[in-house]
C-alpha positions as CSV (number, residue, x, y, z in Angstrom):
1,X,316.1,123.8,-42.6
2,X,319.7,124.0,-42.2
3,X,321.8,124.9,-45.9
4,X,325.4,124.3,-46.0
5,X,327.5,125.1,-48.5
6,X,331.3,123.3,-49.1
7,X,333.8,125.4,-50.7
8,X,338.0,125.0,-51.7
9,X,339.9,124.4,-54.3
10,X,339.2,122.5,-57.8
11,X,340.1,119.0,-57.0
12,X,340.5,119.1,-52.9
13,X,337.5,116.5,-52.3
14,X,334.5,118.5,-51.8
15,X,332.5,116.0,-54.2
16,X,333.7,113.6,-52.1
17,X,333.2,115.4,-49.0
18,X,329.5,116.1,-49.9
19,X,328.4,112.7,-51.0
20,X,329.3,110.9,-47.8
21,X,328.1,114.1,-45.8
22,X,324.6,113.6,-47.3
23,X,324.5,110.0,-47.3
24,X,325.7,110.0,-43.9
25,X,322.9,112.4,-43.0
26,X,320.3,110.6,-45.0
27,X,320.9,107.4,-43.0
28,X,319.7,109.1,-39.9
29,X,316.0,109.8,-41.4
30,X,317.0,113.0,-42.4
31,X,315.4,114.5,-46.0
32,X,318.4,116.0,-47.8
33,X,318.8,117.4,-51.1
34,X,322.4,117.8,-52.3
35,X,322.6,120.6,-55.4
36,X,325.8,120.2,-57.3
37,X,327.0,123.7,-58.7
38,X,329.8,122.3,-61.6
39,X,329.7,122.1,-65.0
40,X,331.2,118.7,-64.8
41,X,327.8,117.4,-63.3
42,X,330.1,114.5,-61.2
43,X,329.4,116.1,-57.5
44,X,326.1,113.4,-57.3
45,X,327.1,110.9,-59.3
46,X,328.3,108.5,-56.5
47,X,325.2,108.7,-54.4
48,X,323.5,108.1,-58.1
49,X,325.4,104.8,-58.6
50,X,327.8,106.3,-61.0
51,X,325.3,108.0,-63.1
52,X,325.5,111.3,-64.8
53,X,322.3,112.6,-64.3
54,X,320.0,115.5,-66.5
55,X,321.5,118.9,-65.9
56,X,319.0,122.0,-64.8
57,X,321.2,123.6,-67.8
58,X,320.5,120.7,-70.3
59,X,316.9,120.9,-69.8
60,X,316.7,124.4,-69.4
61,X,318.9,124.6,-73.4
62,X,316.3,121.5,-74.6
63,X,313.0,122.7,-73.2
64,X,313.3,126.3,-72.1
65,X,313.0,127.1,-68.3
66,X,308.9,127.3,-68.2
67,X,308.8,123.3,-69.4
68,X,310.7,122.1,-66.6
69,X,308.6,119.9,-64.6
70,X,310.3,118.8,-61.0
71,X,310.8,115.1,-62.0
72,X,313.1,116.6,-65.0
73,X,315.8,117.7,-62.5
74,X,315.5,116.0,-58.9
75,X,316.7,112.6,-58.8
76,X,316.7,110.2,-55.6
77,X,319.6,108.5,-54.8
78,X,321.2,106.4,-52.3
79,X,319.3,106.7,-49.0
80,X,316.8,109.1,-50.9
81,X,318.9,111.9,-51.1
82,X,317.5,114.2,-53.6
83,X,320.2,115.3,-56.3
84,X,320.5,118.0,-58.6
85,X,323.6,119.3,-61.0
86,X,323.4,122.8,-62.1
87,X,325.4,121.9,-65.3
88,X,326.5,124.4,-67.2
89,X,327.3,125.7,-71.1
90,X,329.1,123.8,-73.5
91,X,333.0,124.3,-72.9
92,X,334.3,127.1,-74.3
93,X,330.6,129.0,-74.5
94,X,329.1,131.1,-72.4
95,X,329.5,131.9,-68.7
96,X,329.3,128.7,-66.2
97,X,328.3,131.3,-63.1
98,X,325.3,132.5,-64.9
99,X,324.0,128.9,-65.2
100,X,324.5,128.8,-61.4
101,X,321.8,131.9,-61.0
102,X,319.3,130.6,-63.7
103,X,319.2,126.4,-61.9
104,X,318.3,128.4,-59.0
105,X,315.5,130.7,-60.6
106,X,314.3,127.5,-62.0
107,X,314.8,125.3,-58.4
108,X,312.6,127.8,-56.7
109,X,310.2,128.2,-59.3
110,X,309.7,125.1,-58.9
111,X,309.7,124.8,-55.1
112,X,312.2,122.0,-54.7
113,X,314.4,124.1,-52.4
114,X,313.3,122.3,-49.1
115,X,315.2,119.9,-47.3
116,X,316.5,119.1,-43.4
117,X,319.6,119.6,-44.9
118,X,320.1,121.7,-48.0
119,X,323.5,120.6,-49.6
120,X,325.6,122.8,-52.3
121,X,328.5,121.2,-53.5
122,X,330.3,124.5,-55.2
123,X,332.8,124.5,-57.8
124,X,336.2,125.4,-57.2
125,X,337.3,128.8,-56.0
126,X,334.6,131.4,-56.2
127,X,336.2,133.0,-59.9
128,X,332.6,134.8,-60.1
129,X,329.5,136.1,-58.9
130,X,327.6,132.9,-60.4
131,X,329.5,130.8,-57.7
132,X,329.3,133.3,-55.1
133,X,325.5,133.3,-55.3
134,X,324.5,130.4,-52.7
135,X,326.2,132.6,-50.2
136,X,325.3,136.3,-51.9
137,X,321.6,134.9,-52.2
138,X,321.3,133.8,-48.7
139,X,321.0,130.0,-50.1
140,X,323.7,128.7,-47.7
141,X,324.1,130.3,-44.3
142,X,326.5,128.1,-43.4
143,X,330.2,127.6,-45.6
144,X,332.5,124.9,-44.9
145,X,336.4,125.1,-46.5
146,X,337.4,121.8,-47.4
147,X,341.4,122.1,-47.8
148,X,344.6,120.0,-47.4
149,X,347.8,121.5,-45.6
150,X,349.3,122.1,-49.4
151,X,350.3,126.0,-50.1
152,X,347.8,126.5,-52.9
153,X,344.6,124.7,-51.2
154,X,344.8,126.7,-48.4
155,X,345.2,130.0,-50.8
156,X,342.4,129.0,-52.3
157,X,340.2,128.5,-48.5
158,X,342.0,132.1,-48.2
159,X,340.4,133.8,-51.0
160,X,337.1,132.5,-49.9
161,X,337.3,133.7,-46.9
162,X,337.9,137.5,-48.3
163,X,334.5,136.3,-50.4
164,X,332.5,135.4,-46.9
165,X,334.2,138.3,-45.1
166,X,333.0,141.0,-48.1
167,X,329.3,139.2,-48.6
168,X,328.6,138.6,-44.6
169,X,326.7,141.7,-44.2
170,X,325.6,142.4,-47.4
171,X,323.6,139.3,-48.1
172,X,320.1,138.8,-47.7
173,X,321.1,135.6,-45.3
174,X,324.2,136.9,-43.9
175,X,326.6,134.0,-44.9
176,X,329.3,132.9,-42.4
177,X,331.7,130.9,-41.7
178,X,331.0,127.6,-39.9
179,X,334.3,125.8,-40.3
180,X,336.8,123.8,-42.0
181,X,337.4,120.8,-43.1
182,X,340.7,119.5,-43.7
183,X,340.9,116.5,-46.7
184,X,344.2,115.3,-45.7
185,X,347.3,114.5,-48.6
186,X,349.1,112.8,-45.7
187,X,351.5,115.8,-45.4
188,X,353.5,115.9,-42.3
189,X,352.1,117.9,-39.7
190,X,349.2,118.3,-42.0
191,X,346.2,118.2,-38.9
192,X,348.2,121.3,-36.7
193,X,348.9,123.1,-39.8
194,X,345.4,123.4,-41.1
195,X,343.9,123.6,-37.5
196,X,346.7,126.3,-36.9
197,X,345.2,128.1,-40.1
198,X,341.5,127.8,-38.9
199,X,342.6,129.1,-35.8
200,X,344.1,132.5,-37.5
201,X,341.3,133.3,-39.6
202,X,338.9,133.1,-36.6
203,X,337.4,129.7,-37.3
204,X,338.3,126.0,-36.1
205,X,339.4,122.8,-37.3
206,X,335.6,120.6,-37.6
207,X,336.8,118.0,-38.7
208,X,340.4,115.9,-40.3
209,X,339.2,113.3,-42.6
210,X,342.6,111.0,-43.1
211,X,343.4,109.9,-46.6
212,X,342.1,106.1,-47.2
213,X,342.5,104.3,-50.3
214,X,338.6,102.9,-49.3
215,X,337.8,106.4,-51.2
216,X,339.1,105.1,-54.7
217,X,337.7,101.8,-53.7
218,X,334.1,102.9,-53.0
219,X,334.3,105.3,-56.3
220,X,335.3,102.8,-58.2
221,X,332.5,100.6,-57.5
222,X,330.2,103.9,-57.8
223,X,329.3,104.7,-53.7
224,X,330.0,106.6,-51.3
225,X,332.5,105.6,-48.2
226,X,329.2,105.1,-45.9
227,X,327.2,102.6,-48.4
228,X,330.4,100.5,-50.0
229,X,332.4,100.1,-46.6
230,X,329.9,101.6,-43.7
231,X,332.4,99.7,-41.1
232,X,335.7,101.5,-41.9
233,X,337.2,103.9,-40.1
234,X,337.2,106.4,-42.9
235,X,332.7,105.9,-42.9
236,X,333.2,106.9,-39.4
237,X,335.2,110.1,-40.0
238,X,332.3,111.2,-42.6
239,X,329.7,109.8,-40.0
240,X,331.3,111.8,-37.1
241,X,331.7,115.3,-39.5
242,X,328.2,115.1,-40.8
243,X,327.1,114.8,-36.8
244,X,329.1,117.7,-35.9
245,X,327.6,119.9,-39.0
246,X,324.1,119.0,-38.0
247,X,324.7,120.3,-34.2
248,X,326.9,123.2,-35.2
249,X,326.0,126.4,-34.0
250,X,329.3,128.6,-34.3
251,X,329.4,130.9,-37.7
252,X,331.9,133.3,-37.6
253,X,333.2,136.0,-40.1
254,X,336.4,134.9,-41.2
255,X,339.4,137.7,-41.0
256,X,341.5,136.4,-44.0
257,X,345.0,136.4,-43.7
258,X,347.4,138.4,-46.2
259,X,349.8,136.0,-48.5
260,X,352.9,137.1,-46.6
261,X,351.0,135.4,-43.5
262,X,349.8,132.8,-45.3
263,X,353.2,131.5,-47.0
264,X,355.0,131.6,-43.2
265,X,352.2,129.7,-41.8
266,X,353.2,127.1,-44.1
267,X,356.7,127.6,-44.5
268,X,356.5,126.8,-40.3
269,X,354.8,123.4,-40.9
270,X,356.0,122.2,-44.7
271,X,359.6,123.1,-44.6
272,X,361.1,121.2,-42.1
């Protein structure tokens, strides 16, 4: 069983990312069960046909954990990936990270944590140990930064590198860093800069995934890239990353660089 986990910045494309790395991957016979870790419950909604589905959270608040039958939380989706959203407390109540620890008390309670490919689409920056936990707990062996050439999203690939760097050894599955993943804004330069950047923490570039407006397109008809337009050239950038994530065997511990580094890097590449 291979278990990735994609992490970056609120808003960089890791939703995206993850939907058309599973469907991609489902496609190719492949059992894979994508586990959404948001409060915002959207990371499977496009491999659901638009739909919101039941949060672990939601039927953990309605039913209490021990009521949970599998059916109540894994849906099937397109190509029969198997989806689950975390969810999370109501806004402005209670801690979202500790919903991440109890959906996956409750996903191995209730043995659904089995896949080919084990997909956790994580939220944001990792603010807490609740979002930490797929790599803390040995869930994901493998992380993937999904980042743009913009200042802050690669601050934000940074800081989880000092998070992958400081939980490596002390993990039960030794996290590491398989790569990254760069969501492109159509910046100049954009490819070297974020390759460059791979490159410095001890990594490499696995993949540049252009920006298309095929993305909008296929989300707003509620699909992924690979099922509304599996001829474009944008289906075969997803195709070709979720080909190079299932052969990948490099993991590396990430040595983050300081800010000072970080902001010259850029200033090199941006401000021309």
């Amino acid at each position: 069983m291979k278990q990735i986990a994609l992490y970056g910045k609120g808003g960089i494309g890791k939703s995206t990312t993850s939907t058309n790395i599973s469907a991609a991957l489902s496609l190719r016979g492949l059992d894979i069960l994508q586990i959404g870790c948001d409060p915002k419950r959207d990371s499977t909604r496009m491999l659901m046909q638009g739909r919101l589905i039941p949060t672990v959270m939601d039927q953990v608040r309605e039913r209490g954990d021990r009521a949970i039958t599998l059916p109540d939380v894994v849906y099937t989706g397109f190509g029969g990936v198997r989806c689950v959203e975390a969810g999370g407390p109501e806004p402005g109540v209670g801690c979202a990270g500790r919903g991440i620890i109890a959906t996956f008390q409750v996903l191995e309670r209730l043995g659904a944590l089995h896949a080919d490919v084990v997909v956790y689409d994580v939220l944001g920056d990792v603010v807490c140990g609740g979002f930490a936990m797929p790599m803390r707990e040995g869930y994901a062996q493998e992380v993937y930064l999904v980042t743009s050439g913009e200042l802050m999203s690669l601050y934000a690939a940074n800081n989880i590198c000092k998070a992958i760097k400081r939980l490596s050894n002390r993990s039960r599955g030794q996290c590491r860093l398989a790569g990254v993943i760069c969501n492109a804004k159509n910046l100049p330069r954009e490819e070297e800069l974020v390759a460059t950047f791979a490159d410095r923490i001890g990594s490499t570039l696995i993949q540049f995934i252009p920006r298309d407006p095929v993305v909008q397109r296929a989300e707003l008809n509620r699909a992924t890239v690979i099922e509304y337009a599996p001829d474009s050239t944008q289906a075969d950038a997803y195709r070709l990353l979720a080909e190079k994530i299932l052969t990948n065997s490099r993991l590396d511990i990430p040595e983050p660089l300081e800010i000072g580094e970080l902001e010259t890097l850029a200033y090199e590449f941006i401000a021309e």
